[in-house]
C-alpha positions as CSV (number, residue, x, y, z in Angstrom):
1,X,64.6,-37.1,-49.9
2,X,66.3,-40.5,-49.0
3,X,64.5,-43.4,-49.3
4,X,64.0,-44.2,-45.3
5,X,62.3,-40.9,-45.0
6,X,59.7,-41.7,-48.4
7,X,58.8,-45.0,-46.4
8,X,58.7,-43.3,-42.5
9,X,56.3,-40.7,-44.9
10,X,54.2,-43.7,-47.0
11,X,53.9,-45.6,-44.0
12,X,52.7,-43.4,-41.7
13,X,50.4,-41.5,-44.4
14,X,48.9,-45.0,-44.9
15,X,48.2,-46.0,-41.3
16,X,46.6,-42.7,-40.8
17,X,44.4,-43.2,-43.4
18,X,43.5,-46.4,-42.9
19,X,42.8,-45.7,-39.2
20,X,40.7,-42.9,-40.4
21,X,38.9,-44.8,-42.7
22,X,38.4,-47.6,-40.3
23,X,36.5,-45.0,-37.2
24,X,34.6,-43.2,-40.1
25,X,33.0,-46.8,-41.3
26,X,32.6,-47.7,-37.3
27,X,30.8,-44.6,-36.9
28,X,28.4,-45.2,-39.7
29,X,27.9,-48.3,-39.5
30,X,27.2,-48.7,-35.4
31,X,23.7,-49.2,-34.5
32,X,22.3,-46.5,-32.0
33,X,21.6,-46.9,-28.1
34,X,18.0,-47.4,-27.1
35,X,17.7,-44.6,-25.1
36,X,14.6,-43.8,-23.3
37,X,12.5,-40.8,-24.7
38,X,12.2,-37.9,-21.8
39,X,9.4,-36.7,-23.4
40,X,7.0,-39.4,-22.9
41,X,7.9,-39.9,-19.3
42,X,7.5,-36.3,-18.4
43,X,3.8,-36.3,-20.4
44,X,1.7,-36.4,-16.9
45,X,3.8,-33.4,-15.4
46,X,1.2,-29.9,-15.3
47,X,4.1,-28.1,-15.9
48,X,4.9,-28.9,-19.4
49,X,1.5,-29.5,-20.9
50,X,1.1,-26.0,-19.9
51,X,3.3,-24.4,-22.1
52,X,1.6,-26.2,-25.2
């Protein structure tokens, strides 16, 4: 192998790892949206406290 194709190969080894490694910290590390729980607004419908 010449030595422009080990570098083209190093490089881009390295940038995908370091891009994969950067998103896989991101997705730890981001806090989670405040959703609303569907649950506790449905508690006054008939229909679901039936089934308990």
């Amino acid at each position: 192998m010449n030595t422009e194709a080990l570098i083209m190969m190093l490089t881009t080894q390295g940038l995908v790892t370091a891009l994969t490694g950067y998103f896989f910290y991101r997705v730890l590390t981001t806090k989670p949206k405040a959703e609303p729980d569907s649950y506790t607004e449905n508690d006054e419908e008939e229909e679901r406290q039936a089934k308990n």
